[in-house]
C-alpha positions as CSV (number, residue, x, y, z in Angstrom):
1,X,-0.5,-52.4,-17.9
2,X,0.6,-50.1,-20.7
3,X,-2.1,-47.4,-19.6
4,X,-0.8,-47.7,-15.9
5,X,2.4,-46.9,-17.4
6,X,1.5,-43.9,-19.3
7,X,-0.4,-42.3,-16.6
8,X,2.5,-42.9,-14.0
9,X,4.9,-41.4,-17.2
10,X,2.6,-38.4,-17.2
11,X,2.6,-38.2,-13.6
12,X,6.1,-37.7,-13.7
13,X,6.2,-35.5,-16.2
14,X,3.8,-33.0,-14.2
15,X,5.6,-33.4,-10.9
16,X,9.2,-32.4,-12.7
17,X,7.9,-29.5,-14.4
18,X,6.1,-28.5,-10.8
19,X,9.5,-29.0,-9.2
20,X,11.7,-27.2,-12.0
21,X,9.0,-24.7,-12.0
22,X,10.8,-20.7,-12.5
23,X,8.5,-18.3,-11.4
24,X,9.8,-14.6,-12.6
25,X,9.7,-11.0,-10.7
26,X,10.3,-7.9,-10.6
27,X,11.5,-7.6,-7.1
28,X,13.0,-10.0,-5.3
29,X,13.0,-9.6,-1.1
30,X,14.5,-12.1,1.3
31,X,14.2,-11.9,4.8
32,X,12.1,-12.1,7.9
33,X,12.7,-8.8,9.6
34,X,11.4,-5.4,9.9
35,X,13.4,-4.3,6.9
36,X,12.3,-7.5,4.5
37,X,8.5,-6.8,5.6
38,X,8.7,-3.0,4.8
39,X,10.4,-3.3,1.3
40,X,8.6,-6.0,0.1
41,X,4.8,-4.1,0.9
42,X,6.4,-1.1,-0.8
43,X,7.6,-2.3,-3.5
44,X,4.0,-4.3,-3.8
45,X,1.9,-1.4,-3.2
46,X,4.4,1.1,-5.8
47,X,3.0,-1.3,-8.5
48,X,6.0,-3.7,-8.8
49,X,5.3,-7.5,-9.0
50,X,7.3,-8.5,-5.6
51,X,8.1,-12.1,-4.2
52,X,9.6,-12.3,-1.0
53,X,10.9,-15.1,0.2
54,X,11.2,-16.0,4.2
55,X,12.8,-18.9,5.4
56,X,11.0,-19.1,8.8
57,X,7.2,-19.5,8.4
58,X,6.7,-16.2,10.6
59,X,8.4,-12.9,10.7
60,X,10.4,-11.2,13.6
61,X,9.9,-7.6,13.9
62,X,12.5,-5.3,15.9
63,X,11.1,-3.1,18.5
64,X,10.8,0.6,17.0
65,X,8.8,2.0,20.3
66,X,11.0,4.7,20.1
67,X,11.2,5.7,16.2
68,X,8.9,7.8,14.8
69,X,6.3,6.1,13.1
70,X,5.0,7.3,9.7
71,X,4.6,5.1,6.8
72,X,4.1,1.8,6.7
73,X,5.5,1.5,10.5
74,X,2.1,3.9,10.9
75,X,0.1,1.9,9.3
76,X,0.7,-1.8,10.8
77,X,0.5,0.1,14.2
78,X,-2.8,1.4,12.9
79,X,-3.6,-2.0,11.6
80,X,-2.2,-4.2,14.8
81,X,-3.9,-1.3,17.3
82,X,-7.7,-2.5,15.3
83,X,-6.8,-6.1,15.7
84,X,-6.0,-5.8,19.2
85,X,-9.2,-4.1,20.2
86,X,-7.7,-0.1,20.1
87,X,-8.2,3.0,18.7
88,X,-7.0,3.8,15.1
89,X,-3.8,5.3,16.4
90,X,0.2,5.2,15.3
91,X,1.3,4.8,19.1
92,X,3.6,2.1,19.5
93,X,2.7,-0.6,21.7
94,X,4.1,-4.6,23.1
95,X,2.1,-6.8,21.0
96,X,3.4,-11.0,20.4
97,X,4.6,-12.1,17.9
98,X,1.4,-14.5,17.3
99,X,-0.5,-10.9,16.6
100,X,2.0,-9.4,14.8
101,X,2.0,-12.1,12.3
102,X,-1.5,-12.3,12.0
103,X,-1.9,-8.6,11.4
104,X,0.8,-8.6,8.6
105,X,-0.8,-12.4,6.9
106,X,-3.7,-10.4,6.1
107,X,-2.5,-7.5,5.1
108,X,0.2,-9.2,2.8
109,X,-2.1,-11.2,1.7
110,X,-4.8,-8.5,0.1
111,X,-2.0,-7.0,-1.8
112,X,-2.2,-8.1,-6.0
113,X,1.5,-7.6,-6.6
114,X,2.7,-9.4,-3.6
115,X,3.8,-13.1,-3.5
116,X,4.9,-14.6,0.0
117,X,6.7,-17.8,0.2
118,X,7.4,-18.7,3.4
119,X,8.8,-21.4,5.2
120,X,11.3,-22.6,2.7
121,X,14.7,-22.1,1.9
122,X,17.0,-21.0,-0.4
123,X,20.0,-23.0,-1.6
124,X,21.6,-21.2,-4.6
125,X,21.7,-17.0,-4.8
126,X,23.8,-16.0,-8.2
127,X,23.5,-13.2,-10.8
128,X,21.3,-13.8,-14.0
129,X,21.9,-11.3,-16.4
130,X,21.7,-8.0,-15.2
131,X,19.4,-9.4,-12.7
132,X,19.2,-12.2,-10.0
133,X,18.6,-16.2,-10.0
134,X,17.4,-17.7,-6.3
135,X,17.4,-21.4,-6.8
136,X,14.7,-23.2,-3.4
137,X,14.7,-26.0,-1.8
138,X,11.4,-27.2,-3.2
139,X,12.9,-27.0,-6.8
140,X,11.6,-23.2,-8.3
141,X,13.8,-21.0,-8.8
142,X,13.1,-17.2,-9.1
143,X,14.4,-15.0,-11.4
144,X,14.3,-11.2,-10.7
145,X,15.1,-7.8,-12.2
146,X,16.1,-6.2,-8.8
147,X,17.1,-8.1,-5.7
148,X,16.5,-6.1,-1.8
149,X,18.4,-7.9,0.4
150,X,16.8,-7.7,3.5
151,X,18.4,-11.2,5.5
152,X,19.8,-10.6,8.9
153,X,21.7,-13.8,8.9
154,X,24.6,-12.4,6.6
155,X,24.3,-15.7,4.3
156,X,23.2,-14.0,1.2
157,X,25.8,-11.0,1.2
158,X,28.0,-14.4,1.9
159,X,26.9,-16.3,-1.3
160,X,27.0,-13.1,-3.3
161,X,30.3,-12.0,-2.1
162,X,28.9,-8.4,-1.2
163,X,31.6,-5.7,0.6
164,X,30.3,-4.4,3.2
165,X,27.2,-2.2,3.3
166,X,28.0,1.2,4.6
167,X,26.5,2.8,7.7
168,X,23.1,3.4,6.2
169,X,21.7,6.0,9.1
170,X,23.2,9.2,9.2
171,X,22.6,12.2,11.7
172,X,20.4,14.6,10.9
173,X,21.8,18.3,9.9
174,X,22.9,20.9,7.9
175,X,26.3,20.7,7.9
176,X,26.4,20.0,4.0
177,X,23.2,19.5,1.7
178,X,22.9,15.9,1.7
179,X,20.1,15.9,4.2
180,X,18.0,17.3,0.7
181,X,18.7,13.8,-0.6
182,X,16.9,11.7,2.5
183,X,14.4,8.9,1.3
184,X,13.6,7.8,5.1
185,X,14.1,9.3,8.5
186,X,12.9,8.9,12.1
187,X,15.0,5.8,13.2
188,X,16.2,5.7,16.6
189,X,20.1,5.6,17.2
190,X,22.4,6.6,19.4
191,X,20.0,8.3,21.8
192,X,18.4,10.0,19.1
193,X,15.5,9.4,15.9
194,X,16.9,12.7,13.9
195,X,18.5,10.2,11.1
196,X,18.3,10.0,7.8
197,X,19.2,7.8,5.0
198,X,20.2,9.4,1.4
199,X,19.0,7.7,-1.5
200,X,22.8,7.4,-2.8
201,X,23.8,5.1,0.5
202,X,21.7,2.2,-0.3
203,X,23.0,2.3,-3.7
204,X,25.7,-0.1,-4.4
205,X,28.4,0.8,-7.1
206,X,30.0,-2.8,-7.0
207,X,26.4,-4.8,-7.7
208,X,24.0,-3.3,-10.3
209,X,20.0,-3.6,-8.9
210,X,20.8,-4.5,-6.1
211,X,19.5,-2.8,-2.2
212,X,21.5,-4.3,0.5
213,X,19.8,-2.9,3.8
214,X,21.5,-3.0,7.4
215,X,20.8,-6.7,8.6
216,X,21.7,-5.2,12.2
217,X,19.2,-1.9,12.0
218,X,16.1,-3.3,11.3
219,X,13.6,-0.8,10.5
220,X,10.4,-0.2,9.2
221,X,11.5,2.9,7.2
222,X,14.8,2.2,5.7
223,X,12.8,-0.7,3.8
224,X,10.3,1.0,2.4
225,X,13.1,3.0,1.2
226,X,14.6,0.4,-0.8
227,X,11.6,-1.2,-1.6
228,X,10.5,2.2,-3.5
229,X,14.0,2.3,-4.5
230,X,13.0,-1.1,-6.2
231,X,10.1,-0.6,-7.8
232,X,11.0,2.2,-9.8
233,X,13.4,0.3,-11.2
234,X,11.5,-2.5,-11.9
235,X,8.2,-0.9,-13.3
236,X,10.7,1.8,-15.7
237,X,12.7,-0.9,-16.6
238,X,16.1,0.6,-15.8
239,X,19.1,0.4,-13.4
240,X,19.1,1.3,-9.5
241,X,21.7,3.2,-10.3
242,X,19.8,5.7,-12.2
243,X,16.5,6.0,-9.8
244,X,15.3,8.9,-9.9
245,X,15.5,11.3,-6.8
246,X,12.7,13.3,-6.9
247,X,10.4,10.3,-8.0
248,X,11.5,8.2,-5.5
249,X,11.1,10.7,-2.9
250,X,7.7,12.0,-3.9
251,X,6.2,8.0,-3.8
252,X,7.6,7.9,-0.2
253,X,5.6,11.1,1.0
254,X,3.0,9.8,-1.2
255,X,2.7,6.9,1.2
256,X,3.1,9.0,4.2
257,X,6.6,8.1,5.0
258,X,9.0,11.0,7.4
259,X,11.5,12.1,4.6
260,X,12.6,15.0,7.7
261,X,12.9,13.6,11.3
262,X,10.6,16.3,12.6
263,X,9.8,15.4,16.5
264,X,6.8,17.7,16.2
265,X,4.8,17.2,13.5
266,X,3.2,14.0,13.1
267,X,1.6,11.9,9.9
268,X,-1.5,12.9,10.5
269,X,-1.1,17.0,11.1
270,X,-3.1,18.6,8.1
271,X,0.0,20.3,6.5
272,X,2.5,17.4,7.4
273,X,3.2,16.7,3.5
274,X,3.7,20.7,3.2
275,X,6.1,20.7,5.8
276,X,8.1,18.1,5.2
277,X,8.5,18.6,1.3
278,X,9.5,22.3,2.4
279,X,11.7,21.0,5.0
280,X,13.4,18.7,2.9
281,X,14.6,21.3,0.5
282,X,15.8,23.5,4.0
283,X,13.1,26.4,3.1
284,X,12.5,26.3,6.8
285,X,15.5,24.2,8.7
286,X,14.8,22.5,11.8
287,X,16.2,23.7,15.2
288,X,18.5,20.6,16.6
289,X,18.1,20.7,20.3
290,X,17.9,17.4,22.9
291,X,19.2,14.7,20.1
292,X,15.8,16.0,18.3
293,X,14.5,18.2,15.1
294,X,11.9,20.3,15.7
295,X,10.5,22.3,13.5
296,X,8.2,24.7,15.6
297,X,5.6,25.7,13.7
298,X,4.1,28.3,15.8
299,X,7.3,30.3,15.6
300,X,7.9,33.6,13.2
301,X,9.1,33.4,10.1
302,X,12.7,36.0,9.7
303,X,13.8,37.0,6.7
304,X,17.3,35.8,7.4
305,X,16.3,32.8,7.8
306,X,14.8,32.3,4.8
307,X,16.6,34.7,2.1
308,X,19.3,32.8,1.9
309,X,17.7,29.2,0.6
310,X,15.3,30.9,-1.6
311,X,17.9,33.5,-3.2
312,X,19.7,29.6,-3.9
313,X,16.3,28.3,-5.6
314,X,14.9,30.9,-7.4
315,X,16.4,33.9,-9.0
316,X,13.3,35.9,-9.0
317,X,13.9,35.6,-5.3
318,X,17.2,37.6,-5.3
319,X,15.3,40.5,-7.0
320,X,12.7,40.6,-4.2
321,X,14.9,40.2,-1.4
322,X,16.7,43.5,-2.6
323,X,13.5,45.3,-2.4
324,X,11.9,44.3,0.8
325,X,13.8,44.4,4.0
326,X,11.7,44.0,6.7
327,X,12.7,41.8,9.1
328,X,9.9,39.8,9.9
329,X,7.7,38.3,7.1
330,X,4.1,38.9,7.5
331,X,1.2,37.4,5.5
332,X,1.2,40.2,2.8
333,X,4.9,39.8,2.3
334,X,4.7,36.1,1.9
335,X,2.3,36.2,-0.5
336,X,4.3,39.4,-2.1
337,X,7.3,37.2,-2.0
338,X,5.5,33.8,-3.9
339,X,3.3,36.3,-6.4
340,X,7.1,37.7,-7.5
341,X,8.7,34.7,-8.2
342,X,5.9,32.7,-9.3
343,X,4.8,35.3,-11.9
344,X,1.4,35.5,-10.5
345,X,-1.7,38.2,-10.0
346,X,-1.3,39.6,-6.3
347,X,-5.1,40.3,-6.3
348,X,-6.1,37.1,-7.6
349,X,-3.5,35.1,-4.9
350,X,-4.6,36.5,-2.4
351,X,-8.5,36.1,-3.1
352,X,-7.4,32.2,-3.6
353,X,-5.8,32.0,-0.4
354,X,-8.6,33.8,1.4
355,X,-10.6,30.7,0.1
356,X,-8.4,28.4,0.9
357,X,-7.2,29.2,4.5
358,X,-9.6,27.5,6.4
359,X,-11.5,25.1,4.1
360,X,-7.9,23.4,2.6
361,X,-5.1,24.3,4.4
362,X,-7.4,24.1,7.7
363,X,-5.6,27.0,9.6
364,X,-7.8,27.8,12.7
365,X,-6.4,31.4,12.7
366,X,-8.2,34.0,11.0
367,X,-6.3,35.1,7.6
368,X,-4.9,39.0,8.4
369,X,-2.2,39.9,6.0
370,X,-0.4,42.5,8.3
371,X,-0.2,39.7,10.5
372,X,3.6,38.0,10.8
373,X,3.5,34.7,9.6
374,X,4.1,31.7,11.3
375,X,6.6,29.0,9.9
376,X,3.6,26.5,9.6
377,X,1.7,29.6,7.0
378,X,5.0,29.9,5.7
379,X,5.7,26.4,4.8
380,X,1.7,25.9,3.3
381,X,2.0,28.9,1.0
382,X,5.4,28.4,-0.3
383,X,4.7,25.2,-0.8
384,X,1.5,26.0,-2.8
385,X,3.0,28.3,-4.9
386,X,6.3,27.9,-5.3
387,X,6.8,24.2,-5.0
388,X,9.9,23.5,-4.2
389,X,10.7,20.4,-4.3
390,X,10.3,20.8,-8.0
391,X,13.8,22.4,-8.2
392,X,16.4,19.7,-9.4
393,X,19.5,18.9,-7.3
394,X,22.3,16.5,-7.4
395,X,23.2,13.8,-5.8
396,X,24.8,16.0,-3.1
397,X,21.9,17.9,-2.6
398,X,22.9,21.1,-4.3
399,X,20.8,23.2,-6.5
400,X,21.3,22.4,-10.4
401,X,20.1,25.4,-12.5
């Protein structure tokens, strides 16, 4: 009788520690939606131990036929297109929901720093620390250094208290600099996928590490946003508040996603990450016509288009500028140009880029340095050489010397 009793006592014992069980995170992801799937997978793949918790036992994706699909958008198309029989390709097309599930179980599900829980509520959402405390239904509670909100019901910002999130998309342009400061683009609104999101509007100056995305735009790219967003604060161990810009916005292009809404230049073009790291900075700006950006890369490069970004960068730039007036930049002067400011050998450039110009930068036009060079060349070499994106700026996108 005794031992009957002590086994059941142990029993016990076990099932209240299982039920009281606190499981700790870095990030923390609720929601079923395009945005909660997105953040939580970046977060996950940037290196950050990631739980995300969905209340339903499936996920409900928003349609994004119309966005422009780079990223992780590009990849579960890529993913969903092989499960249903396609080829490898980022078009969008109607799939269930049965499929889309299935696609994003096993993908979810391969990834080491990714915890799922679905199917089970929360009851309890309150700050711990300078972190978060998420109290379930089935007794755990999770504690976590950064929390993404990603729930489209409105009942977390609710339980939190949270102001209102501002409006997170923002139309593409060059009316200020701010555009330099863009950590996802490509969602469709308003007739139109040139938006961006800046890294400083899904930064919250009332709530410390925390990402509250749009529970009415649901996309693909806004959460890997703030699941990148996330993870750097997580894995350095510091505030959202203080993520750093250029890290941030260099794991995003790591992972393929559209930083610059070009309409014309795809994921998978040879020299996208050139072009869009030289678009982002405005090198080469992007000509807003039809609700679109394009970025034309067949066109000729102009010195006036140009002089006046680069004179802003570099200082060695001003020098050249005052020495070469041509009007249209050939191959020579490009190469003039990046050997002047980036202090290198002319001769020895040019016998690199010789090398180079079909076997890496995979131009099919044959290298002529009296040629004038097109904004695709332009954006390659600059790139190369100069890097760019290198140059610090501030939060509203302006040049800090």
């Amino acid at each position: 009788m005794k031992r009957g009793f002590l086994v059941l006592s142990i029993w016990l014992m076990a099932l209240g520690t299982l039920t009281a069980q606190t499981v700790k995170t870095g990030v923390l992801v609720t929601g079923d939606g395009s945005n909660a799937v997105a953040a939580s997978i970046q977060a996950a793949v940037s290196g950050a131990k990631t739980i995300l918790v969905v209340n339903e036992k499936g996920f409900k994706l928003s349609p994004f036929d119309k966005d422009q699909h780079s990223g992780i958008a590009a990849e579960f198309l890529k993913r969903a297109g092989k499960a249903s029989g396609r080829k490898d390709s980022t078009a969008y097309f109607s799939m269930s929901d049965a499929v889309s599930n299935e696609v994003l179980r096993t993908w979810m599900d391969s990834l080491k720093n990714l915890t799922v829980i679905r199917g089970v509520e929360w009851q309890r959402m309150k700050r711990s620390g300078s972190g978060w405390s998420m109290e379930l239904k089935d007794g755990r509670t999770i504690r976590a250094e950064i929390f993404v909100n990603a729930d489209r019901t409105g009942r977390a910002a609710s339980a939190l208290a949270l102001p209102v999130s501002p409006q997170l998309w923002q139309s593409f342009g060059y009316q200020d600099n701010s555009s330099r400061t863009s950590v996802a683009s490509g969602y469709f609104y308003n007739g139109s996928p040139a938006h961006v999101i800046s890294l400083y509007t899904l930064l919250n100056p009332q709530q410390e590490n925390l990402i509250a995305l749009d529970q009415e735009q649901q996309s693909f790219a806004a959460g890997q946003a703030g699941g990148a967003i996330a993870a750097y604060a997580a894995i350095f161990k510091t505030k959202v508040s203080v993520a750093s810009l250029k890290t941030v916005q260099g794991e995003l292009i790591n992972y393929k996603l559209n930083l610059v809404p070009f309409s014309d230049i795809s994921a998978i073009d040879s020299n996208w990450k050139a072009i869009q790291f030289t678009g982002l900075m405005g090198i080469l700006k992007a000509e807003l016509s039809g609700g679109q950006a394009w970025f034309r890369p067949e066109q000729l490069v102009m010195r006036a288009e140009i002089e006046p970004v680069l004179r802003e960068y570099f200082y060695k730039a001003q020098l050249w500028f005052d020495d070469h007036k041509e009007a249209k930049m050939t191959l020579a002067s490009v190469l003039s140009l990046v050997c002047t400011v980036g202090h290198k050998a002319l001769k020895n450039t040019e016998d690199e880029v010789r090398k180079r110009w079909n076997a890496s930068y995979r131009f099919t036009t044959p290298y002529e340095p009296s040629r004038p060079a097109t904004r695709r060349e332009f954006a390659v070499l600059v790139n190369d050489y100069l890097k760019p994106f290198n140059v610090n700026i501030d939060r509203n996108g302006r040049v800090l010397r």
